[in-house]
N, C-alpha and C positions, 0 to 999 in steps of 0.2 A: 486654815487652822491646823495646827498639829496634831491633833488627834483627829481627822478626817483623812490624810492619806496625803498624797505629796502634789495632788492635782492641782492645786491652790498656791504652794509653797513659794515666794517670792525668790527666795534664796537658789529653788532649781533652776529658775528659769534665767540664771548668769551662763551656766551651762550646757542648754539642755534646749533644741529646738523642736515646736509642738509639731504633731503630726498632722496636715491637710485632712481634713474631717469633712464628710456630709454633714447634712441636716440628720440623717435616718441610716446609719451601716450596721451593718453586722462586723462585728469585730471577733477575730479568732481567737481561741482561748487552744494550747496546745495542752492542755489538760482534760476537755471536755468538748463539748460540741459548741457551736457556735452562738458569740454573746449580740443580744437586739443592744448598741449602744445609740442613744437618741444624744447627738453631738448641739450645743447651744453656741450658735456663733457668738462670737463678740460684740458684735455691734447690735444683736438682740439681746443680749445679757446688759448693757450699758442704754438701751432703749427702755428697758423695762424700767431698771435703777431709775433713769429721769424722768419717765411718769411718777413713780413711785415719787419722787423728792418735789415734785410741782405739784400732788394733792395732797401731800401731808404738810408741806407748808403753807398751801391754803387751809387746811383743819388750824393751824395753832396759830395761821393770822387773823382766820374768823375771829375764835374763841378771844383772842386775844386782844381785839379791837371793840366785842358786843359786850358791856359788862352785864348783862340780863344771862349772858352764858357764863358768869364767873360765880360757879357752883361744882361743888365737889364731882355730881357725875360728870360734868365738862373738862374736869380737872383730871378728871381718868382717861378723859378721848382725847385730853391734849397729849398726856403724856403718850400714850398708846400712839398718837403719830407722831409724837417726836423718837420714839424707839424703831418704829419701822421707817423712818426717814435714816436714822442710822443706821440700819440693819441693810439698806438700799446703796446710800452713799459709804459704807465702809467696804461693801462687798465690789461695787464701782470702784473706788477706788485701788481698789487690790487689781482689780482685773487690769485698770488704765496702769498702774506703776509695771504689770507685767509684761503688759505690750510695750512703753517704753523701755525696757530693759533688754526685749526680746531683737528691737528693732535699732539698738543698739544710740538711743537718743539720751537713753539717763546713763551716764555713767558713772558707775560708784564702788565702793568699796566693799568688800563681801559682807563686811560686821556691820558694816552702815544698813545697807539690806534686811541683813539678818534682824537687827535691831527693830527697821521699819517694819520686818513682817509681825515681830511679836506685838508690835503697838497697834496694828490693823487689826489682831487676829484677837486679842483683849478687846477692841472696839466692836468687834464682831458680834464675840462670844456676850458679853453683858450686853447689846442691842436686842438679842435674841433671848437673851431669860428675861429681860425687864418685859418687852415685847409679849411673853408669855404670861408675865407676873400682872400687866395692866387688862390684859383678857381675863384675866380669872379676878384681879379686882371691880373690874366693869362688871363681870356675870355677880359678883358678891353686891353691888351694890344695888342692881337691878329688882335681887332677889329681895334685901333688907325695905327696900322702897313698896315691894309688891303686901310682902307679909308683916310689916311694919310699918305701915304707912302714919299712921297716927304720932308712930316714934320716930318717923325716920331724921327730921331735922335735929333732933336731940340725939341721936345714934350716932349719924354719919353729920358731922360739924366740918367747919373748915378746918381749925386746926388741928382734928382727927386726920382728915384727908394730905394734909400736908403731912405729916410725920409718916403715914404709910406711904405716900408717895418717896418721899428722901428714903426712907428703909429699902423701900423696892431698887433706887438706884444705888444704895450704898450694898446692898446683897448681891445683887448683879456684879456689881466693879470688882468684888471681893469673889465671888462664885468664877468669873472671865479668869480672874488674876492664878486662883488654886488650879483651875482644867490646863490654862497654856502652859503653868509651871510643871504641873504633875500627869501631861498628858498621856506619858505611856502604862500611865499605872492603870488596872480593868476597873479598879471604883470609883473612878473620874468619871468613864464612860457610864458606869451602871446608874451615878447618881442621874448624870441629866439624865436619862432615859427614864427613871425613877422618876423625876420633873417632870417630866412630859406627860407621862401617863395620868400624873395624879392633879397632872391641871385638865385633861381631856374628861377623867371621871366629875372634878371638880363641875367643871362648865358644864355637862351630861347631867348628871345630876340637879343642878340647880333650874337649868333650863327647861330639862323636863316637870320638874316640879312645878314652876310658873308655869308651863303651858297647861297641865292638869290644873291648876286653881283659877286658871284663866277660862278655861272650856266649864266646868264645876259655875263661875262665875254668870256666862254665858247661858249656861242651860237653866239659872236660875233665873236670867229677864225673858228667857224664851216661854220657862212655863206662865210668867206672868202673862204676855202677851198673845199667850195660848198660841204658838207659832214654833212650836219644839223644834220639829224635825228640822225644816229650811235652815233658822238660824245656827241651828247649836252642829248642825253639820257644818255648812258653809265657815262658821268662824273654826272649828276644828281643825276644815281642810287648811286654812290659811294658815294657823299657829303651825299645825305640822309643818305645813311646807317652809314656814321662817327658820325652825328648829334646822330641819334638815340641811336648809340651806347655811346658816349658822355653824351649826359641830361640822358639817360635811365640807365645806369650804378651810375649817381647821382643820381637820385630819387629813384630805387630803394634800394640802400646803407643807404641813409641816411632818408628818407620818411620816414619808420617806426620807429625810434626814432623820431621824432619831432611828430609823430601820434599819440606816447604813451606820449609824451609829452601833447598835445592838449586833448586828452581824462581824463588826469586827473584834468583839468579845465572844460570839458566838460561833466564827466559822469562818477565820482570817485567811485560812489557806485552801479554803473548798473555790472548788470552779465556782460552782453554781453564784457566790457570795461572790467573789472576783468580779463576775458578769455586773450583777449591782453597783460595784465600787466605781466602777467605768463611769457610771450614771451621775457622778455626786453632784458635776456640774449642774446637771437639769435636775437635781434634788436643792440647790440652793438658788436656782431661776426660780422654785415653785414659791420659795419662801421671800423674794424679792413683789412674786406674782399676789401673794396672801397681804404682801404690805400695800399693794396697789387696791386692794378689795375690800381692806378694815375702813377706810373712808367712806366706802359704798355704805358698810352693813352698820356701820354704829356712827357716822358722824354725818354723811350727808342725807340722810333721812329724818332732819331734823329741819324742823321751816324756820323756825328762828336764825339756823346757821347757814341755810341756803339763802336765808334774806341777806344776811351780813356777806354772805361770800359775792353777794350782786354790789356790794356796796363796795366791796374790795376788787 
């Protein structure tokens, strides 16, 4: 992407041959003392991509084949793997057209390139806000289902959920197309950053909230059963630990992209920030890693779709 730095750039790599990398070097920085860069080979950066693209099109061929799953929360965990299926295959595919480039198998014209990078790097960019945007409509509908249960069929409707679904893709297309246009400008970067955070509060918020009415919940069939302490612990520990594993698994996935994001509005020319920039590759391995995990935490914990994935 263009506003990430030139580690990606399709275009340099007509020129420009990578450097022989470990797994784990320290890299010199002649400004400062020396930088930890964690090097992502290739062939584990395009491993991870094709896990990632073989469980998410298992999520949207389940869903897609059980119609007992064609209901609007299923309609959010389809879309949610069909965005991190993109978000796997566009960054794969960048990676694979560089080594053909590198190794001198594709040969092409520089605007051709150029052309192919900005269409990779818009497929990128909206895989990764929609991706973001069906996280936070997942946690919104969870929430509506929890505290609304009575309303929720009347609330959250099919052709409700269709229209936020198309808005979420048609905002993304249109948010990708503004960032690659206008990437050197600082309120490009500040926006998504701004995104990021307010989907991380978003999903914090809301899931903390369900965990507290759910324990509240719990502690109300404990005192019936005059059995407090045991249950209303036990189910506490379990909620925290989903929570934790939940937002924890987000932030740390995607935190470091929106950090190397933030620090080149904040501190483009400091060592310290430089060290970071090294890193971006294994900052978008993490985000390949989170697309491989969204199947674990919202879609195959589901019996209905583990029966349909036996059936498929």
């Amino acid at each position: 992407m263009p506003v990430l730095g030139s580690q990606r750039r399709l275009l340099g790599s007509l020129n420009c041959t990578p450097p022989a990398t470990l797994p784990l070097t320290l890299a010199p920085n002649r400004t400062g003392p020396q930088c930890l860069e964690v090097s992502i080979p290739d062939g584990l950066f395009i491993s991870l991509g094709l896990v990632s693209l073989v469980e998410n099109v298992l999520v949207v061929a389940a869903i897609a084949k059980n119609r007992n799953l064609h209901s609007p929360m299923y309609y959010f965990i389809c879309c949610l793997a069909m965005s991190d299926l993109l978000v796997s295959v566009s960054n794969v595919l960048e990676m694979a057209v560089m080594l053909l480039l590198e190794a001198g198998v594709l040969a092409t014209r520089a605007a051709v390139v150029q052309q192919l990078d900005n269409v990779i790097d818009v497929l990128i960019c909206s895989s990764m806000v929609s991706s973001l945007c069906f996280l936070g409509a997942i946690a919104v509908d969870r929430y509506i289902s929890i505290f609304y249960a009575l309303r929720y069929h009347s609330v959250v409707t099919l052709p409700r959920a269709w229209r936020i679904i198309a808005a979420i893709w048609v905002a993304s297309i249109l948010t990708s197309v503004l960032s690659i246009t206008y990437y050197n400008h600082t309120v490009v970067l500040l926006c998504l950053v701004g995104f990021f955070i307010a989907m991380l509060a978003l999903m914090a918020v809301l899931y903390v909230h369900m965990l507290a009415r759910a324990c509240q919940h719990a502690r109300g069939i404990a005192r019936l059963q005059k059995r407090q302490r045991p249950i209303h612990q036990g189910f506490g520990l379990k909620g925290a630990a989903t929570l934790t594993i939940l937002l924890g698994v987000f932030f740390l996935c995607w935190g470091p992209f929106f950090l190397h994001l933030s620090l080149i509005v904040l501190c483009p020319q400091h060592p310290t920030c430089g060290c970071i920039f090294k890193n971006f590759n294994l900052f978008l391995a993490l985000i390949i890693c989170n697309a491989i995990v969204d199947p674990l935490i919202y879609a195959f914990r589901s019996q209905e779709l583990r029966n349909t994935l036996q059936e498929v």
